[in-house]
C-alpha positions as CSV (number, residue, x, y, z in Angstrom):
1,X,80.1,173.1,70.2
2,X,82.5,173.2,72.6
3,X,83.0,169.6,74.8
4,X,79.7,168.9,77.1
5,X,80.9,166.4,79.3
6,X,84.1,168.4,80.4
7,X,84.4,166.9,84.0
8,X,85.3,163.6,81.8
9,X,87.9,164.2,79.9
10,X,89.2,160.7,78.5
11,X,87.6,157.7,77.5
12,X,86.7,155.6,80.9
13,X,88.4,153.1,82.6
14,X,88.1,149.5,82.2
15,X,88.1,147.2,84.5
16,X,91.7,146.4,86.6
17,X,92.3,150.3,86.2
18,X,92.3,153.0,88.5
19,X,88.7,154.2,88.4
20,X,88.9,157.2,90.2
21,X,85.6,159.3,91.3
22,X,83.7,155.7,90.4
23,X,84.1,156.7,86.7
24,X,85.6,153.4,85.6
25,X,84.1,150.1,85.3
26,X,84.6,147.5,87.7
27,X,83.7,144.2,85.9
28,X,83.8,145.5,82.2
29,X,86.8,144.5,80.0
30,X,86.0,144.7,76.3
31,X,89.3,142.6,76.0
32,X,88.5,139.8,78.1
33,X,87.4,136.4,76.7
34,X,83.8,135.3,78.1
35,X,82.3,131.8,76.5
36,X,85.0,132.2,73.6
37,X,84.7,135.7,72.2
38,X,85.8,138.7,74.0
39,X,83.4,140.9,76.3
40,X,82.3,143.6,74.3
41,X,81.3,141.2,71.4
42,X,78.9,139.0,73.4
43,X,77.3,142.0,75.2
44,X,77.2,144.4,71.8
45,X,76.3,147.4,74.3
46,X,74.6,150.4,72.7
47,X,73.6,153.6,74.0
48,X,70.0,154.9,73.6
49,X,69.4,158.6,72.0
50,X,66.6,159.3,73.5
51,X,66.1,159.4,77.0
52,X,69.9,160.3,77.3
53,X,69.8,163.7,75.5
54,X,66.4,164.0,74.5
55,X,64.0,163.7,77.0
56,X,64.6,166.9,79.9
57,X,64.2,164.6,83.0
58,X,60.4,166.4,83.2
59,X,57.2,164.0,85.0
60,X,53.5,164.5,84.9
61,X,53.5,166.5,87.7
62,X,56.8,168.9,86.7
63,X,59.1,170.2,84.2
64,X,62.5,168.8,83.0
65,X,65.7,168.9,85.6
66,X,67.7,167.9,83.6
67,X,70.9,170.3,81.8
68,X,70.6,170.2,77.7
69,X,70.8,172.8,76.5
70,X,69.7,171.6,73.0
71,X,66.6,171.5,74.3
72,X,64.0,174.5,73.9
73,X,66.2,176.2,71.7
74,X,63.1,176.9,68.8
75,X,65.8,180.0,67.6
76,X,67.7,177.6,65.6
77,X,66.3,174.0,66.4
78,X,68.8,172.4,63.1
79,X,71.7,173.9,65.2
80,X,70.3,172.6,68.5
81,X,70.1,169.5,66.7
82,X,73.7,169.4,66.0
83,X,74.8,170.4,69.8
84,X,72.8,167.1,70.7
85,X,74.6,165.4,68.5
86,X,77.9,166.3,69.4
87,X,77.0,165.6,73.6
88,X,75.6,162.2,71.6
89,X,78.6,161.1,70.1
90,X,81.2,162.8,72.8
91,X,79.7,160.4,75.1
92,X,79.5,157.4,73.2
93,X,83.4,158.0,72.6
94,X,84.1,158.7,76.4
95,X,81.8,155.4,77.6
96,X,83.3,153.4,75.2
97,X,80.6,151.3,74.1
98,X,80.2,149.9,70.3
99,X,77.1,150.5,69.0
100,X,73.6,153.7,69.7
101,X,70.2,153.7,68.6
102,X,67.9,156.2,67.5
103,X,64.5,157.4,66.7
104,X,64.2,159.5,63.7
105,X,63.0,162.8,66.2
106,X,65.6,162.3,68.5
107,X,68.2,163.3,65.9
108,X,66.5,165.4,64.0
109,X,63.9,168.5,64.4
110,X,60.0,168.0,62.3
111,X,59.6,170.1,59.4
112,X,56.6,172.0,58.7
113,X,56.3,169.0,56.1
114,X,56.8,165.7,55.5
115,X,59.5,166.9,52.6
116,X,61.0,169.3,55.3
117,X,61.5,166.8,58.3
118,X,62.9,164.4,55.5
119,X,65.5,167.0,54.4
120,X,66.3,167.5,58.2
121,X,66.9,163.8,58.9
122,X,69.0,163.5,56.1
123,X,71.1,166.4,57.1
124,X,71.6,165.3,60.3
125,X,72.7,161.9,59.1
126,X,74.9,162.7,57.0
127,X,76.6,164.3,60.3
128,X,76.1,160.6,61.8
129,X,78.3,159.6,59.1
130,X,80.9,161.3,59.3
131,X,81.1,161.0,63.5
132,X,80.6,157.2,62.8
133,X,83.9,157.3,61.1
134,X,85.7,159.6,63.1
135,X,84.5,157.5,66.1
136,X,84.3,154.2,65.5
137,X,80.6,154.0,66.8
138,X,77.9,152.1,65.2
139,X,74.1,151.9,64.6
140,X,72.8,148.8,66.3
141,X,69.3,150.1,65.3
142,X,67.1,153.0,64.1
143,X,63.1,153.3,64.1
144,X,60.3,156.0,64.3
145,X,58.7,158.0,66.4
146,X,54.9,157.3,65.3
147,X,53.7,157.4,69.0
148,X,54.6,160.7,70.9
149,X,52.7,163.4,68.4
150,X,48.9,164.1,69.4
151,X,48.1,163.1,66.0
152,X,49.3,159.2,66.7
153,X,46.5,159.4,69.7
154,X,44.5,156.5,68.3
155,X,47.6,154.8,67.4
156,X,49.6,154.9,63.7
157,X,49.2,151.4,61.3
158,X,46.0,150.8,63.5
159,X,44.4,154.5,63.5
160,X,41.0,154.4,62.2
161,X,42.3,157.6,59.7
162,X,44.0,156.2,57.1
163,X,45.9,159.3,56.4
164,X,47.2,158.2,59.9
165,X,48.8,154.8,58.1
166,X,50.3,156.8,55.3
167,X,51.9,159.6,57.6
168,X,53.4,156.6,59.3
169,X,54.6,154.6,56.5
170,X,56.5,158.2,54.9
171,X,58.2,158.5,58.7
172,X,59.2,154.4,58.7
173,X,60.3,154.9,55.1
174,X,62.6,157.7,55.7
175,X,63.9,156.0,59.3
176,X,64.6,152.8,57.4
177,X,66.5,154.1,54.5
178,X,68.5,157.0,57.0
179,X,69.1,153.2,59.1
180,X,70.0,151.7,56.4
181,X,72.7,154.6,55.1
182,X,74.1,154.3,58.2
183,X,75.1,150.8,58.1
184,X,72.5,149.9,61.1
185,X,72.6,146.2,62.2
186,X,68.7,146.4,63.1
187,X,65.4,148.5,62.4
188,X,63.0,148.2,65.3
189,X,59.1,149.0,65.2
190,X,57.7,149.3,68.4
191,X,54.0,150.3,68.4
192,X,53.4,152.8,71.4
193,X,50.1,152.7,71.0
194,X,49.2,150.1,68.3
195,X,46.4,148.8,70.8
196,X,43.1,150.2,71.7
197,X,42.1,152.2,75.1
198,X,38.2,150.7,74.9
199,X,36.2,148.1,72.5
200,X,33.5,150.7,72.7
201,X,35.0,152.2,69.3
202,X,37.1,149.0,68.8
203,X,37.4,147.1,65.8
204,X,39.9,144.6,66.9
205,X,40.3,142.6,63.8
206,X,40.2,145.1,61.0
207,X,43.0,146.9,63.7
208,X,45.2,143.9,63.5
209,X,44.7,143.6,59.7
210,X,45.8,146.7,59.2
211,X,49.1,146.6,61.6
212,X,49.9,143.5,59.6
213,X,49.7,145.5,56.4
214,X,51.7,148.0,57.8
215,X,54.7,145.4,58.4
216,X,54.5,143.8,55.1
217,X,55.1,147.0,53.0
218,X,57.7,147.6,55.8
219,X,59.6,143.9,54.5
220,X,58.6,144.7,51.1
221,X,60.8,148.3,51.7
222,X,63.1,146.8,53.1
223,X,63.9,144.0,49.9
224,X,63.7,147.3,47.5
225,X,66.5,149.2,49.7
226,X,69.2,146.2,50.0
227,X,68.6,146.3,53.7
228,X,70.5,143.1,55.1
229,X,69.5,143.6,58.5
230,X,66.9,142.1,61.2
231,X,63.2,144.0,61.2
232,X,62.8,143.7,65.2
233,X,59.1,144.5,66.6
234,X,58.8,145.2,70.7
235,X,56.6,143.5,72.6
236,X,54.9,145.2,75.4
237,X,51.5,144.9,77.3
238,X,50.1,148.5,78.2
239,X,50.6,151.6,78.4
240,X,50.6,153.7,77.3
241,X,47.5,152.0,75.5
242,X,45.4,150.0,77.9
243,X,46.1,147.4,75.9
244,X,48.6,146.8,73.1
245,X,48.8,144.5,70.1
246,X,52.4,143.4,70.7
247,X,51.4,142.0,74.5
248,X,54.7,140.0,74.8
249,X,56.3,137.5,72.4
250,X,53.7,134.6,72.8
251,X,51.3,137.4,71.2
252,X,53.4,139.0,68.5
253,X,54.3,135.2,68.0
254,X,51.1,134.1,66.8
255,X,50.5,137.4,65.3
256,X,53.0,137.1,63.3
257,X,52.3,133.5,62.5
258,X,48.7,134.1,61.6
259,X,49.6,137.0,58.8
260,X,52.2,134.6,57.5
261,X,55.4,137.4,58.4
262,X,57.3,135.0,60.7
263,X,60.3,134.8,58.3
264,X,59.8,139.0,58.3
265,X,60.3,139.6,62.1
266,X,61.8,138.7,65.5
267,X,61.3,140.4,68.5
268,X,63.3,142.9,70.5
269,X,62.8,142.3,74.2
270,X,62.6,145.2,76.9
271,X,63.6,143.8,80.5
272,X,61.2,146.2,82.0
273,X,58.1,145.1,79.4
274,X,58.2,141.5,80.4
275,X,57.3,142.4,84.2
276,X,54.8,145.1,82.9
277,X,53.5,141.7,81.1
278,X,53.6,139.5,84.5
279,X,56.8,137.7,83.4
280,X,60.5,137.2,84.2
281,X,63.1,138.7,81.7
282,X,64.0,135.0,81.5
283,X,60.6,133.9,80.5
284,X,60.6,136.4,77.1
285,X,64.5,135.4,76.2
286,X,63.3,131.8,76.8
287,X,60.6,131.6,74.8
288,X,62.0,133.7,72.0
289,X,65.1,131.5,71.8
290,X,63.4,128.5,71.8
291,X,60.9,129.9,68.8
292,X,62.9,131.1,67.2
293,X,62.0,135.1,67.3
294,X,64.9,135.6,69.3
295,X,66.5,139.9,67.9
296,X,67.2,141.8,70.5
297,X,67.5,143.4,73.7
298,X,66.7,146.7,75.6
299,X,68.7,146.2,79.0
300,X,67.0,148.0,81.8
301,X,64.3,147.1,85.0
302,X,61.0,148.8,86.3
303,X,60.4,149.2,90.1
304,X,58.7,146.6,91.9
305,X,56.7,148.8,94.0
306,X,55.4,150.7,90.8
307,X,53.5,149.4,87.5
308,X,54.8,151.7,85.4
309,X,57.7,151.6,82.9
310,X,59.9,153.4,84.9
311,X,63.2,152.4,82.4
312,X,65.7,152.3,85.2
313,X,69.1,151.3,84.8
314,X,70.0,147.6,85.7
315,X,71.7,146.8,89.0
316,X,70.3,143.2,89.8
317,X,72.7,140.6,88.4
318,X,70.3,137.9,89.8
319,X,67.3,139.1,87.3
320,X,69.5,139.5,84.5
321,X,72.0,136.3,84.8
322,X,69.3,133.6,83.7
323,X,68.4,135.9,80.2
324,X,71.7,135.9,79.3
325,X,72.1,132.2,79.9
326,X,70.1,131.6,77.3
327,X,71.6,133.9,75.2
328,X,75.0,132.8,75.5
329,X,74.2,128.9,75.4
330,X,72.3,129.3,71.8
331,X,75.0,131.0,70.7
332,X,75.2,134.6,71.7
333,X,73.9,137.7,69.6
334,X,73.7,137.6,65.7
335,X,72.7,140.9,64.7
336,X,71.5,142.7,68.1
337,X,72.8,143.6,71.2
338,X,71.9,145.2,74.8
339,X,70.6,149.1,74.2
340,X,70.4,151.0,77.4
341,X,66.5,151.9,76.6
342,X,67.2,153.8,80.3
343,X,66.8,157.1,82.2
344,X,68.2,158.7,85.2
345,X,66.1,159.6,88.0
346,X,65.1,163.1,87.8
347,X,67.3,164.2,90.7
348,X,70.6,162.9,89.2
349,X,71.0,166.5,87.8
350,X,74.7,166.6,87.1
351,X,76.2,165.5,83.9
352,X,78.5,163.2,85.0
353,X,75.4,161.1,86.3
354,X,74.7,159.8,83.0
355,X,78.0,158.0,83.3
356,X,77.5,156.7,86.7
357,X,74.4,155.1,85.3
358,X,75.5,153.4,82.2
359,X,78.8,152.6,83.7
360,X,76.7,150.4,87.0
361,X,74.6,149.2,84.4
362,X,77.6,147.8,82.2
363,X,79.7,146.2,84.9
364,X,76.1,144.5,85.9
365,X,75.7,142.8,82.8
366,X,79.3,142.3,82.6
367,X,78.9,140.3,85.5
368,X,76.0,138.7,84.8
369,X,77.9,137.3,81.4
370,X,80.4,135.8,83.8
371,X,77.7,134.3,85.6
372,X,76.1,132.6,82.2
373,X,79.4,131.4,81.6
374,X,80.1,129.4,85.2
375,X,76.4,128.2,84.5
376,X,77.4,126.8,81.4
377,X,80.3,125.5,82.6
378,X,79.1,124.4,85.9
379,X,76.4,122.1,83.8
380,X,74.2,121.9,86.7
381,X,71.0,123.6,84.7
382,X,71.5,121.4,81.5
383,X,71.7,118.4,83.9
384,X,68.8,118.7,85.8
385,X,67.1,119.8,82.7
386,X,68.0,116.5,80.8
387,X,67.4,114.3,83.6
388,X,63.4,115.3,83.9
389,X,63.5,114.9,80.5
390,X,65.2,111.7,79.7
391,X,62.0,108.7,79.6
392,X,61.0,110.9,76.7
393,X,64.4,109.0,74.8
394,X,63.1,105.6,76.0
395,X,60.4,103.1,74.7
396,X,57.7,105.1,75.0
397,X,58.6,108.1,74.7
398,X,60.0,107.3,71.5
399,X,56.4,105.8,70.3
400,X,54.0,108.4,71.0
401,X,55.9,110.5,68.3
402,X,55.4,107.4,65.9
403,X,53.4,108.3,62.9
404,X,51.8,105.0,63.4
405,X,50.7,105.9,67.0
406,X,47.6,106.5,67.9
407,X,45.6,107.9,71.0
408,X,43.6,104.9,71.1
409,X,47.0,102.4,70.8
410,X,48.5,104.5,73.7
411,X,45.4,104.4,76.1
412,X,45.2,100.5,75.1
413,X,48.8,99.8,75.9
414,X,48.5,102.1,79.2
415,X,45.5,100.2,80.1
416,X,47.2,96.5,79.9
417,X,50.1,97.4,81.3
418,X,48.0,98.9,84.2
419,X,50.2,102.0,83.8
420,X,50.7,103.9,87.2
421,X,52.9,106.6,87.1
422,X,54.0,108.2,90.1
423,X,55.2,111.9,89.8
424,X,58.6,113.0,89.8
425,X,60.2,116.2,92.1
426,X,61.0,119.2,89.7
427,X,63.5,119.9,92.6
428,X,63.2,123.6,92.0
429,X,64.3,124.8,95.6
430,X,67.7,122.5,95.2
431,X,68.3,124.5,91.4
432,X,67.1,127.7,92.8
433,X,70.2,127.2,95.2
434,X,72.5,125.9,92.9
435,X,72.1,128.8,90.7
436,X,72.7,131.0,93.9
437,X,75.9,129.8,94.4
438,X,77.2,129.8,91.2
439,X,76.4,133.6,91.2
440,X,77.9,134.2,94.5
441,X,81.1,132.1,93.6
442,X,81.8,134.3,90.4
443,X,84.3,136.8,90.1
């Protein structure tokens, strides 16, 4: 196939370069050192298969606008395959990020069998391969479709059919190996509709027994393979189950805790999942950092006037600069990276508009990096941080974690002392500032 993307005919600009037509990043430098390692290794960008090249920019309410020409083409759908692939890894060369992700469908067209679709993927991976090392482009993760076919309706691991479980577990099996060929980093499950649309029909318990099931053989698989690299699961609350398993990371958390797989699993957080679950993208990074579930991220934001996972590209440095904060104060990525898990709007019809996405939503988190940095720098989070905290080092902090301590010695000790605290100001407003113009003072 000839090149897709011919109005771009070089790999883009970084930033300090001429960027000419807006194709060239503004705050992007692979080169430049952020928080001691260069740019491109603290971000670990990838490029998602999926919604780039595989889905036709079609709605509920109307077909695809989108031109791919891969798509629809049922005359030949292994050669179509390949066309897609080529656009794929064209653009991944041209954008010059690291690292894509993949489900097994996206790359590669169902059989009429298990065997068939098997013999497909591998084809088409061994294609990967060889573009991989013509490229220089990586796998940051792979996973499995086991949501979008009707027969996934009343979900996969948790379908009352057990056939439904073992249909799953032979697409996971062959993702995970094709992953692991590859040389991907991560495999991510993310259970579309692991969750139940009424408790009418519901067994709830016998449900999450059986997704826990499902993820053990998974780790056991993955032992059996030599697969070195992070199982990932992907939290989010509904929809398009009313209500899913993997809620958010408190859930899949104790989830995980319960079914004795934390050692198994850490989570793979979706910017746009965490306000579908009533958080902040901080809130999820936060607490995975700090329980240490911490994989993964899928960069992107929803629309605030709209409760659905809209999978927008990410323009708001403000939302993002606190996430990666945490990130890059713990120590930056191990294994994972930022995926754009994104779409264009069904009205950016031209092809170079899949490069004005990615390349806005780079230079953002470029940019918010730079932010993290000053923060860290600046000191003026970990201060007021360690200053609420800081009786909890004195006398009595120190005694209440005693092993000798009891409630009844602290209530007598309050008591004759006639403790009477007074309460302290969390001085949110004065941070909320601070953090404000630290943003607006970097460049």
């Amino acid at each position: 196939m000839a090149d897709f993307f011919t109005d771009v005919p070089g790999r883009i600009a970084v930033a300090g370069t001429d960027p000419g037509d807006g194709l060239g990043f503004r705050v992007y430098d692979p080169d430049r050192i952020v928080a001691g390692r260069r740019m491109e290794d603290q971000l670990r960008i990838a490029v998602c298969y999926w919604h780039s090249f595989n889905w036709p920019g079609s709605d509920i309410f109307g077909d695809g606008t989108f031109d791919r020409p891969w798509l629809g083409a049922t005359d030949d759908p292994m050669a179509a395959a390949f066309a897609k692939q080529d656009a794929a890894f064209e653009f991944f060369q041209k954008l010059g990020t690291p690292f894509y992700c993949f489900h097994d469908v996206d790359m590669a067209p169902a059989g009429s069998t298990l065997e068939e679709s098997r013999a497909n993927l591998d084809v088409l991976v061994d294609r990967a391969q060889e573009k991989q090392e013509l490229t220089g482009v990586r796998l940051l993760w792979g996973t499995a479709n086991a949501f979008s076919h009707p027969r996934f309706a009343a979900g996969a691991a948790t379908n009352p059919n057990p056939e439904m479980f073992a249909y799953a577990a032979t697409q996971v099996r062959n993702a995970l190996r094709a992953t692991h060929r590859l040389g991907g980093e991560n495999y991510v499950l993310w259970g579309g509709r692991e969750g139940y649309e009424t408790l009418l029909n519901t067994d709830m318990r016998q449900e999450n027994d059986h997704l826990a099931r499902f993820l053990e053989l998974v780790a056991d698989y993955k032992r059996s393979i030599g697969f070195t690299g992070m199982l990932l699961l992907e939290p989010k609350p509904q929809e398009p189950t009313k209500h899913q398993y993997d809620y958010d990371s408190a859930t899949i958390h104790g989830f995980l805790d319960r079914y004795d797989l934390l050692d198994e699993y850490r989570v793979n957080i979706e910017v746009n999942h965490a306000t579908l679950a009533g958080h902040s993208f901080h809130h999820e990074v936060a607490y995975a950092l700090g329980n240490g579930l911490f994989g993964s991220i899928d960069a992107n934001r929803g629309d605030p006037q709209n409760g659905w996972d809209t999978d927008q590209f990410p323009n708001s440095v403000e939302e993002l600069s606190l996430g990666m904060y945490e990130i890059i104060r713990s120590g930056g990525f191990t294994t994972g990276g930022f995926n754009f898990d994104t779409k264009l709007r069904r009205q950016s019809m031209d092809r170079t508009d899949l490069f004005h996405g990615h390349i806005g939503g780079i230079d953002t988190l470029a940019q918010s990096l730079l932010v993290a940095e000053a923060l860290i720098d600046d000191g003026v989070l970990d201060a007021g941080r360690t200053a609420r905290y800081a009786d909890w080092n004195g006398t009595l902090g120190r005694k209440i974690f005693e092993e000798t301590t009891t409630l009844d010695s602290i209530a007598d000790e309050a008591t004759s002392t006639n403790l009477d605290p007074h309460p302290v100001s969390g001085r949110q407003e004065y941070l909320e500032n601070e953090v404000n113009r630290v943003i607006w003072s970097t460049t």
